[in-house]
C-alpha positions as CSV (number, residue, x, y, z in Angstrom):
1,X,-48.0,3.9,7.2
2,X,-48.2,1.2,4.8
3,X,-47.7,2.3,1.5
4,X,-48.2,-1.0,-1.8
5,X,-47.1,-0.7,-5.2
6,X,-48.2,-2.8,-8.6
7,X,-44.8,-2.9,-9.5
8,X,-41.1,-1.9,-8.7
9,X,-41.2,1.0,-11.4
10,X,-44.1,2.7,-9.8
11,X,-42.3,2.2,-6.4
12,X,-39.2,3.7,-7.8
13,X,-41.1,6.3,-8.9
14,X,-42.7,7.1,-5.9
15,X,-39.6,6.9,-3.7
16,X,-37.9,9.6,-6.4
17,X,-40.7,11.9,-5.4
18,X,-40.7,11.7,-1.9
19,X,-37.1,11.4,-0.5
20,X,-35.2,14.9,0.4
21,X,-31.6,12.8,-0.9
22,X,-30.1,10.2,-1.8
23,X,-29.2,8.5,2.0
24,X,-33.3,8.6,2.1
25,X,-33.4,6.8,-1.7
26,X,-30.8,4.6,-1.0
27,X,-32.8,3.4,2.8
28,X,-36.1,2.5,0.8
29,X,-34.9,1.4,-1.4
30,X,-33.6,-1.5,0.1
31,X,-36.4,-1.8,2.5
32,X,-38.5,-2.3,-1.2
33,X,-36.3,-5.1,-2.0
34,X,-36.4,-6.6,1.6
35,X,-40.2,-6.8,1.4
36,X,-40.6,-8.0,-2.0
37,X,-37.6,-11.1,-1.5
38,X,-39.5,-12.4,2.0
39,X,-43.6,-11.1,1.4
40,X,-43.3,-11.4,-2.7
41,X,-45.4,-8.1,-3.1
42,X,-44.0,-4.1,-3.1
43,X,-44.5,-2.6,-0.3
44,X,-42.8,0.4,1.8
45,X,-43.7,0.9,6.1
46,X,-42.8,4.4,6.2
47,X,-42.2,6.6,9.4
48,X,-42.3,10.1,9.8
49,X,-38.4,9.8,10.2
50,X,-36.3,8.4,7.3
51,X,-33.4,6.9,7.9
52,X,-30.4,7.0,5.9
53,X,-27.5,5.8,4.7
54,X,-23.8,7.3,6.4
55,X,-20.4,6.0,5.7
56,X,-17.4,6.7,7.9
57,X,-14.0,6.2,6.6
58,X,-12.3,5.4,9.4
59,X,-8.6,5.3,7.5
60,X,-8.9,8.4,5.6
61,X,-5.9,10.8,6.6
62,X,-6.8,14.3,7.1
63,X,-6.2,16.8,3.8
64,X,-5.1,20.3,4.9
């Protein structure tokens, strides 16, 4: 589904509302920028999966 905006506030907005965290914000975010840097417009393609955002720190040592 192809979801436009008039503006990155409203998309903002929108995103706030209907993300379960902040991996999910974080995801559309940057999709938002994407689209608006190569089509000049704000624009979100959303699935019914979101993806998100993990980081692994691979040199952490483990804490007992």
């Amino acid at each position: 589904m192809k979801i436009r905006f008039k503006d990155r506030l409203e998309a903002v907005e929108w995103i706030a509302d209907y993300v379960e965290n902040e991996g999910q914000f974080e995801v559309l975010r940057e999709q938002l920028n994407f689209n608006y840097i190569y089509e000049s417009t704000y624009f979100l393609n959303i699935e019914e999966n979101i993806g998100e955002v993990v980081s692994l720190d691979t040199n952490s040592k483990e804490r007992r």
